[in-house]
C-alpha positions as CSV (number, residue, x, y, z in Angstrom):
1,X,0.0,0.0,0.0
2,X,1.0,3.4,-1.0
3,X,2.9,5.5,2.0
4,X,0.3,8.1,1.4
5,X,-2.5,5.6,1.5
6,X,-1.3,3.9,4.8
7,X,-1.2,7.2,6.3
8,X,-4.7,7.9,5.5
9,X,-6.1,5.3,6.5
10,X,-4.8,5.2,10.0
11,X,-6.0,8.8,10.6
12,X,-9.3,7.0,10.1
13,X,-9.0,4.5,11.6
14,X,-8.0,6.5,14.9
15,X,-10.8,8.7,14.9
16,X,-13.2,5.7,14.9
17,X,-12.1,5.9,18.6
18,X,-11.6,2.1,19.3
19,X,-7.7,2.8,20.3
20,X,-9.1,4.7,23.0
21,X,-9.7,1.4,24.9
22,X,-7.5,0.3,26.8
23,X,-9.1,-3.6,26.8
24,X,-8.4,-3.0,22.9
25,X,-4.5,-1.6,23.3
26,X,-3.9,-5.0,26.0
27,X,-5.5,-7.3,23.4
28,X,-2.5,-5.7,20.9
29,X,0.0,-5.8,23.3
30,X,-0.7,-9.4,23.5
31,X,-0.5,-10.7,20.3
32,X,2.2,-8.9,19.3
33,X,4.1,-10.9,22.2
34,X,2.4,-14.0,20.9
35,X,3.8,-13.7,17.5
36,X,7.2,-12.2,18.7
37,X,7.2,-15.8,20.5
38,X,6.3,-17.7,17.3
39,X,8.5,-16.0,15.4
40,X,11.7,-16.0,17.9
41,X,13.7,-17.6,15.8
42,X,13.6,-16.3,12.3
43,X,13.8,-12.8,14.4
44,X,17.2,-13.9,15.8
45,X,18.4,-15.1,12.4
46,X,17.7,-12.2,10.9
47,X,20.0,-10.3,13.4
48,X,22.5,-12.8,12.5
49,X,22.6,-12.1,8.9
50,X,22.8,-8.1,9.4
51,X,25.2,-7.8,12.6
52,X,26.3,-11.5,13.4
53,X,24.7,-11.4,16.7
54,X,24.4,-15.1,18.4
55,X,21.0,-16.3,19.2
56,X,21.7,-15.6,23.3
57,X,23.1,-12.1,22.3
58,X,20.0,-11.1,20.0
59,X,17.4,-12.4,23.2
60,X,19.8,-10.7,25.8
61,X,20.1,-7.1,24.0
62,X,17.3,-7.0,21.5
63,X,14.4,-9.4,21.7
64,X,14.1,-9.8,25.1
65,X,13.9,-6.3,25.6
66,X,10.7,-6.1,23.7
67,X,8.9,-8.9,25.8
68,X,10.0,-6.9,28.9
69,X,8.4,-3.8,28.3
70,X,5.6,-5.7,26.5
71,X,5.1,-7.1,30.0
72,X,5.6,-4.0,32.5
73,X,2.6,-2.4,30.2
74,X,0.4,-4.9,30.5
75,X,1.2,-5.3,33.9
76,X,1.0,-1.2,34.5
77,X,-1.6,0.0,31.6
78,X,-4.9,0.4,33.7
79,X,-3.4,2.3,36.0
80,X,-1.5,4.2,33.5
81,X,-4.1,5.6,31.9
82,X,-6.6,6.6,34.4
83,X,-7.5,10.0,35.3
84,X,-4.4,11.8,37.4
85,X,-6.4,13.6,40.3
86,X,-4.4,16.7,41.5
87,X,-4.6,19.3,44.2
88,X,-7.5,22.1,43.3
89,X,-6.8,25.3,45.2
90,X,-9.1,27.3,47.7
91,X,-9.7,30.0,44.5
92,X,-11.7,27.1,42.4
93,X,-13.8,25.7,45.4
94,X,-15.8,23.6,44.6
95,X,-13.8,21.9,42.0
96,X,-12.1,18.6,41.2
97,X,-8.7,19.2,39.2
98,X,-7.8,15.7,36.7
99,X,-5.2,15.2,33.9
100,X,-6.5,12.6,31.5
101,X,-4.1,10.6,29.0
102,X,-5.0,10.4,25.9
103,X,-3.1,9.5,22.5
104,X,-1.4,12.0,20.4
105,X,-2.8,9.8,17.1
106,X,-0.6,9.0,14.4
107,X,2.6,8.1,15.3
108,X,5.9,7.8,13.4
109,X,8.5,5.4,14.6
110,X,11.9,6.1,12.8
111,X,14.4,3.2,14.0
112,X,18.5,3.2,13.1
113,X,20.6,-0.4,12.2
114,X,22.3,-1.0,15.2
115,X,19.5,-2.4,17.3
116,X,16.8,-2.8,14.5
117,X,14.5,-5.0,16.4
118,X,14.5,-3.9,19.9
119,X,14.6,0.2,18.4
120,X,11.6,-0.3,16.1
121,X,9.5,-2.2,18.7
122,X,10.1,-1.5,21.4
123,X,9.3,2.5,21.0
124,X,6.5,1.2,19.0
125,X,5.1,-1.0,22.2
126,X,4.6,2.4,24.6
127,X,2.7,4.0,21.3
128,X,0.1,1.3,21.4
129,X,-0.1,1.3,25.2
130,X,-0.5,4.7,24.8
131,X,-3.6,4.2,22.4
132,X,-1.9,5.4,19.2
133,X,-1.6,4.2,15.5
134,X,2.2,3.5,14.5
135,X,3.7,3.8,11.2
136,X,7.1,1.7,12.0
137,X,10.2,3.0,9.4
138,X,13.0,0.5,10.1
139,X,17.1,1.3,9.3
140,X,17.7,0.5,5.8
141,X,20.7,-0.7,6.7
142,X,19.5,-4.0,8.5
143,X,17.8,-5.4,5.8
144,X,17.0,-8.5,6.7
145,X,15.7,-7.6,10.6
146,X,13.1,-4.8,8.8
147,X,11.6,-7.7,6.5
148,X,11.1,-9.4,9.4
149,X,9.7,-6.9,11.3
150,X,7.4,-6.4,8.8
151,X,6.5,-9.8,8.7
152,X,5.5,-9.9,12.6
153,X,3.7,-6.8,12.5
154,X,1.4,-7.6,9.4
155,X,1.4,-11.1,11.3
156,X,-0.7,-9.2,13.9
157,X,-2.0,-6.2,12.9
158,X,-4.0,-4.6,10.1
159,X,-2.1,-1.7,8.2
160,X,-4.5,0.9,9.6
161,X,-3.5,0.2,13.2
162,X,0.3,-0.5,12.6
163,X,2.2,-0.6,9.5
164,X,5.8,-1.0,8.5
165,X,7.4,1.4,5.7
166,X,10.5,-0.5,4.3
167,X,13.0,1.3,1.8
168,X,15.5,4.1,2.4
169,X,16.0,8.4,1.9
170,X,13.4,8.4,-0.2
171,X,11.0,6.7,1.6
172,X,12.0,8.8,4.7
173,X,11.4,12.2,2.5
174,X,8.4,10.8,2.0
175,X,6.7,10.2,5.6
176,X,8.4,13.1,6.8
177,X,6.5,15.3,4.5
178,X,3.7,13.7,5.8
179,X,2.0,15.1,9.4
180,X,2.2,13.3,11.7
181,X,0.7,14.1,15.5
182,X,4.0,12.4,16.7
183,X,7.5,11.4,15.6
184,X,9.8,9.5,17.5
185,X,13.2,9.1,15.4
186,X,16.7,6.9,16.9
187,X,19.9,7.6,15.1
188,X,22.3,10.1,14.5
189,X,22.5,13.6,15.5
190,X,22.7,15.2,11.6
191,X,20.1,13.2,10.6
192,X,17.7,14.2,14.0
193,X,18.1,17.8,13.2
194,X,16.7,16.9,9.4
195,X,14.2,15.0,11.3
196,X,13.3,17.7,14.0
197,X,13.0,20.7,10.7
198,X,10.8,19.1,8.6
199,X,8.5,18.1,12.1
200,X,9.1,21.7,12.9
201,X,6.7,22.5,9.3
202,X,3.6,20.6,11.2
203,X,4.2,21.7,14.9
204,X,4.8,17.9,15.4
205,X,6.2,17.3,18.4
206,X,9.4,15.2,18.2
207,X,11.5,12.5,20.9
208,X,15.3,12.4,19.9
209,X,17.3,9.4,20.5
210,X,21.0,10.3,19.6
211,X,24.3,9.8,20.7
212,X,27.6,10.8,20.9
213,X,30.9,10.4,22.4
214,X,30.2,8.5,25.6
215,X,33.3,8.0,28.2
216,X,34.4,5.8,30.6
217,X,36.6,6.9,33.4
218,X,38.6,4.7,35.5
219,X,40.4,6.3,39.2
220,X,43.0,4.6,41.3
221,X,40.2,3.8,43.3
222,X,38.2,1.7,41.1
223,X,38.1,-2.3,41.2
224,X,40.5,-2.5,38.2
225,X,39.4,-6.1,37.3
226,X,35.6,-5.7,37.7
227,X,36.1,-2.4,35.7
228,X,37.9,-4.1,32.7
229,X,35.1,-6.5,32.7
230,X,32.4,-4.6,32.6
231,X,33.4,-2.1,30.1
232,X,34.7,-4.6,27.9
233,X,31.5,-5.9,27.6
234,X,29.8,-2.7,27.0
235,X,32.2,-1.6,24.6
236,X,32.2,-4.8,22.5
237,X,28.8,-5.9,22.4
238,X,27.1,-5.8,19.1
239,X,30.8,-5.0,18.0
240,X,30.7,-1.7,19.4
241,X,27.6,-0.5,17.4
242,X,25.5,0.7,20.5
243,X,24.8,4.3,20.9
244,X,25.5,3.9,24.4
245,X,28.9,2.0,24.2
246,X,32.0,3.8,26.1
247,X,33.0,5.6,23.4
248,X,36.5,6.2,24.8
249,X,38.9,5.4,27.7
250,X,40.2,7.9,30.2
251,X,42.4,6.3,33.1
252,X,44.6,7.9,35.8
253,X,48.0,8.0,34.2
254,X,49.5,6.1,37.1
255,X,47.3,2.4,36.5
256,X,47.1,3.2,32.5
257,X,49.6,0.6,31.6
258,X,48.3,-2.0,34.0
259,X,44.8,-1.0,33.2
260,X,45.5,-2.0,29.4
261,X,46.8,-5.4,30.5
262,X,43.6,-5.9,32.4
263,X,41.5,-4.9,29.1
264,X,43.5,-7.0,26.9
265,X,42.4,-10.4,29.6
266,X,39.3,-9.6,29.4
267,X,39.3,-9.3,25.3
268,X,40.6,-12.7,25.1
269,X,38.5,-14.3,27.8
270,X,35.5,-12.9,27.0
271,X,36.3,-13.4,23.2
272,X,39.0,-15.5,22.7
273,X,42.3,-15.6,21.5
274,X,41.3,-14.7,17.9
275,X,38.2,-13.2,18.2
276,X,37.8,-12.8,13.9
277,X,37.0,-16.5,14.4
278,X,34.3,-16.4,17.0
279,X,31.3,-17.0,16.3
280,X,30.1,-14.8,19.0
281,X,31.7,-11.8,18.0
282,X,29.6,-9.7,15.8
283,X,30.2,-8.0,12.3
284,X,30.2,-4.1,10.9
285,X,26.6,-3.5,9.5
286,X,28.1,-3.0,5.6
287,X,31.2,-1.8,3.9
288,X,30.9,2.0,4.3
289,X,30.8,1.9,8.3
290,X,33.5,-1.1,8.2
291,X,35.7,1.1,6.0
292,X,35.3,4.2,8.3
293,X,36.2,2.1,11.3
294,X,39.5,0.7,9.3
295,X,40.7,4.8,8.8
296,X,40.1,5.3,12.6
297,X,43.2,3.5,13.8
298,X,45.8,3.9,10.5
299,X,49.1,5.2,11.3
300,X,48.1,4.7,15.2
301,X,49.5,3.3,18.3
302,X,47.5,0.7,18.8
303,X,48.6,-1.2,22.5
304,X,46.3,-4.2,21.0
305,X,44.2,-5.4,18.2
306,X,44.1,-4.0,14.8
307,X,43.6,-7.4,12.7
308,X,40.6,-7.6,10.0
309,X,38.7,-9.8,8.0
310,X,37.1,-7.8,5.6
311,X,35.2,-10.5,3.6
312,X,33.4,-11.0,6.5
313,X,33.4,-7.0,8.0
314,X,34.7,-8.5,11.4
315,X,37.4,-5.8,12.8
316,X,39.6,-7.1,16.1
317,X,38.8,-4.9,18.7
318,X,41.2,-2.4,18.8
319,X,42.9,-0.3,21.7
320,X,44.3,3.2,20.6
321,X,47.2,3.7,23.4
322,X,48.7,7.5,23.5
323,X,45.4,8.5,22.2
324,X,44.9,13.0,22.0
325,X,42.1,14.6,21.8
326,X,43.2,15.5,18.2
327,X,43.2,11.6,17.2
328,X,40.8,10.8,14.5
329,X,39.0,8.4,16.5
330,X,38.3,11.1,19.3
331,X,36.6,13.6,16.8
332,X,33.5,12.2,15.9
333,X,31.3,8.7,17.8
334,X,32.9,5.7,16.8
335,X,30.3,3.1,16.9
336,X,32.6,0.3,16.4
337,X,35.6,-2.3,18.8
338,X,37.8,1.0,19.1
339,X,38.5,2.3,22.2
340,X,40.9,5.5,22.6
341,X,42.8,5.5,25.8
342,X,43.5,9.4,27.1
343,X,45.1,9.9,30.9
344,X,44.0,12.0,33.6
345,X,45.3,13.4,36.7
346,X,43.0,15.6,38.6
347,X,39.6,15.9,38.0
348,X,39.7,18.9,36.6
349,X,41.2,17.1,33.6
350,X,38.2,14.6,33.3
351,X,36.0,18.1,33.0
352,X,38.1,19.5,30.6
353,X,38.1,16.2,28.5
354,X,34.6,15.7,28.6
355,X,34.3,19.7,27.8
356,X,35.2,18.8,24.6
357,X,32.9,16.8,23.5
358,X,29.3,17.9,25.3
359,X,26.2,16.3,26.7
360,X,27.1,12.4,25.8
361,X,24.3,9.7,25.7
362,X,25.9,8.0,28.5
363,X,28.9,8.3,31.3
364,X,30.5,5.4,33.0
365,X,32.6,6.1,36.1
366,X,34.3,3.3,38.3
367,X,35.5,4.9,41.2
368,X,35.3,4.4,45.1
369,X,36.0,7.8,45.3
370,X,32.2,9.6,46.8
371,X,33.4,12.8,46.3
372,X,34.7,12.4,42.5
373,X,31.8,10.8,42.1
374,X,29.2,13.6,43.3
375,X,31.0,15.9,41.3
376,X,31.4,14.2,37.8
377,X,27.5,13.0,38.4
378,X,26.7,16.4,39.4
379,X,28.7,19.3,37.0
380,X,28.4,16.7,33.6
381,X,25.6,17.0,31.5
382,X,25.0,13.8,30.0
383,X,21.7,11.4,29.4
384,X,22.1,8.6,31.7
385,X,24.6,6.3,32.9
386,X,26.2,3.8,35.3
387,X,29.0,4.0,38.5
388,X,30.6,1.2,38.3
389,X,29.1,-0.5,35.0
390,X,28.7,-0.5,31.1
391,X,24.6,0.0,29.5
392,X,22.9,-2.1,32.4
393,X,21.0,1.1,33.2
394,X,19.0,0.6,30.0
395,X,17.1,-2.3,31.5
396,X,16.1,-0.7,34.5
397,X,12.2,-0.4,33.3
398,X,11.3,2.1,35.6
399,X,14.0,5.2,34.8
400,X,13.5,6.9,31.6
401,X,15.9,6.5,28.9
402,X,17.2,9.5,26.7
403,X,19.6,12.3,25.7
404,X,20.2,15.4,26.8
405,X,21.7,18.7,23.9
406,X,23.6,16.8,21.4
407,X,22.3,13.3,22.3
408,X,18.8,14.0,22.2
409,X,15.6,15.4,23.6
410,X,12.6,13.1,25.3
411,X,12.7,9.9,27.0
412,X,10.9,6.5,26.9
413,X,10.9,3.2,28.6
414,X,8.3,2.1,31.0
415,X,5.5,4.9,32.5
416,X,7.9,7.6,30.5
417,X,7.3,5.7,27.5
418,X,3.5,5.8,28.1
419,X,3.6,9.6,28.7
420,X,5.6,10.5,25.7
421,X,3.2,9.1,23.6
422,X,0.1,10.7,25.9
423,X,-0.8,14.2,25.9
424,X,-2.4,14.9,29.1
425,X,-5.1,17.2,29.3
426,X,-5.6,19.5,32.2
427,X,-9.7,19.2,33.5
428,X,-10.7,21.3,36.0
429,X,-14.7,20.2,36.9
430,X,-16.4,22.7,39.1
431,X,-19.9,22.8,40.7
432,X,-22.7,25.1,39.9
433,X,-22.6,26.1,43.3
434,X,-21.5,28.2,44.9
435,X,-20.9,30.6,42.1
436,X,-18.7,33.6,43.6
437,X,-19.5,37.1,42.7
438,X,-16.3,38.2,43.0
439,X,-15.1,36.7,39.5
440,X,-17.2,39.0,37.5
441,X,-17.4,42.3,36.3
442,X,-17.9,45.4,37.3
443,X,-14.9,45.0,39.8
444,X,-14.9,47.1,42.9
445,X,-12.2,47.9,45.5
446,X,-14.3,45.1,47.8
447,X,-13.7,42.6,45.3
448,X,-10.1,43.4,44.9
449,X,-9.6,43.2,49.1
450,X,-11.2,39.6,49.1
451,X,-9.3,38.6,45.5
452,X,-5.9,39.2,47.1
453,X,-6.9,36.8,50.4
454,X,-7.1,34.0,47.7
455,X,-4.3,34.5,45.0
456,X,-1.2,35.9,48.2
């Protein structure tokens, strides 16, 4: 069906009202978790083909994800959307003050490559809880994950409810020339400015899921071994394409070397010796980003990794020692297995670092430290983040997930989810008695004496 069409038909399909009910959104939220069930494995396959993820990896970051949030709305919906009663003051006696939820209508979902399952659906799950239709625009880039998503979601759904829009810029140009009552877009920052202009055209009110350069910083305080762990993990999952992946390294200058040791253990046991030939270690998306990621580290000094296979896009991880802030790899994200390595000494010099490159995504700090800790938390603008671990706070259902400047605008995830895609109207419901004289003209000197003991 023609873009156009789809559109169309949704806008009248939502104004037959039936969204509205929430027995009608948990019906929807349970099949699509039905199918997603059914369909478990050709969904993992597909994230094989397009990033090489194994079948644990695709449950544990991208599928799983989905049945989560699937289940804290069904678990949560009722009361999600019932009337908010809030404080009425003494000037509106008698009166009862309310916000009602309701959906914002047709929604846009515009999802990047790097997570193309869990970032289509999973923004896609709070729309419907939320009441709305969904337009669903998967990354072009992971082909095979957006036929399957299609496939699920006309598995379950009738176009006019939810509908997937496969294809690539000029499909984008398309919908976004198109109003929409909501677009939620996840990707890059140039392309989220593009996104947030041509909204701008509608007054359609936009979430932003960006990125940027995300770091990790590591004190003499810290649990070296527990801290090589965990950002290893966070840095080489889905082979570093994560918009929340420690972007770079900095260490005290005094553990650096033996920090680096620790890093390269944890490579090899957490991905072997040769970790081109494991099966568990993902691939670059295509042949643009994989060449990108190659021009990073040339003419480097590269303390470990470096090796390729590009018939099969698989790059060793890689880490940059004696890394500047005038490296390649430090001006612009990375979104690959390179991690710079830069040195601090005071914290001062963390600031300054960071100062460079604004408002990340995410921040990691492993430190003991409660005072570095308060300040670096406290005087850093970034989206959200972990002490003392890599990306776990992105399963934490009940804290809102998003950016901040650079790395985006909005949040979802959970209740936040449901309210991004809700506008809540403000209902004030008042008696016809007693109606007070003092409201209405003419106004006297009297009335102004009695005004000011209600509105001081």
């Amino acid at each position: 069906m023609e873009i156009n069409n789809i559109i169309e038909s949704q806008q009248q399909y939502f104004k037959t009202n039936c969204t509205y009910e929430v027995s009608f959104r948990i019906d929807a939220l349970k099949k699509l978790k039905a199918n997603m069930s059914l369909m478990e494995a050709d969904i993992s396959a597909a994230l094989k083909i397009d990033l090489g993820k194994s079948e644990e990896e695709a449950y544990l970051t991208e599928i799983g994800m989905v049945h989560e949030e699937i289940s804290y709305m069904l678990k949560h919906i009722k009361r999600f959307a019932k009337d908010k009663r809030v404080p009425t003051p003494l000037v509106n006696f008698y009166g009862k003050s309310f916000r009602r939820p309701v959906p914002y209508g047709n929604v846009l979902v515009m999802s990047p490559w790097n997570y193309p399952f869990l970032l289509a659906l999973g923004p896609t799950v709070d729309a419907i809880a939320a009441g709305n239709t969904v337009i669903i625009k998967p990354g072009s880039y992971a082909e095979a994950t957006g036929n399957i998503i299609k496939k699920l979601i006309e598995a379950t759904f009738e176009s006019k409810y939810v509908a997937v829009v496969l294809g690539g810029r000029n499909e984008n140009q398309t919908l976004l020339d198109n109003k929409f009552d909501y677009i939620f877009f996840t990707g890059s920052t140039s392309v989220g400015r593009y996104v947030m202009e041509k909204a701008s055209a509608h007054l359609t009110p936009v979430t932003l899921e960006l990125g940027g350069k995300s770091p990790a910083i590591v004190d003499m305080t810290a649990d070296l071994k527990i801290a090589a762990r965990r950002i290893i993990f966070g840095k080489l999952i889905n082979c570093g394409q994560t918009c929340i992946a420690p972007d770079y390294l900095i260490v005290h200058k005094l553990i650096k070397q033996q920090f680096i040791e620790l890093l390269i253990k944890e490579i090899e046991r957490q991905y072997g010796k040769d970790s081109l030939k494991e099966n568990r270690y993902g691939k670059i998306i295509n042949q643009k980003h994989y060449d990108r990621l190659v021009s990073l580290f040339q003419d480097e000094h590269l303390a470990f990794g470096g090796r390729l296979d590009a018939e099969k896009l698989k790059i060793e991880p890689v880490l940059l020692d004696e890394a500047t802030l005038d490296s390649r790899a430090m001006n612009e994200e990375i979104f690959g297995p390179i991690l710079p390595i830069l040195t601090f000494e005071t914290t001062e010099d963390i600031l300054d670092i960071i100062d460079k490159h604004p408002t990340p995504l995410a921040l990691y700090l492993f430190t003991k430290d409660s005072v570095r800790e308060k300040q670096i938390l406290t005087h850093v603008p970034f989206g959200g983040g972990c002490v003392n671990d890599t990306l776990v706070h992105i399963a934490t259902t009940s804290m809102p997930f998003g950016g901040v400047g650079n790395s985006g605008m909005g949040s979802y995830h959970g209740y936040e989810g449901f309210k991004t895609f809700s506008h809540f109207k403000s209902i004030l419901k008042k008696t016809n008695w007693p109606d007070l004289f003092v409201r209405y003209q003419p106004y006297s000197k009297h009335t102004q004496k009695i005004v000011k003991r209600f509105l001081k």
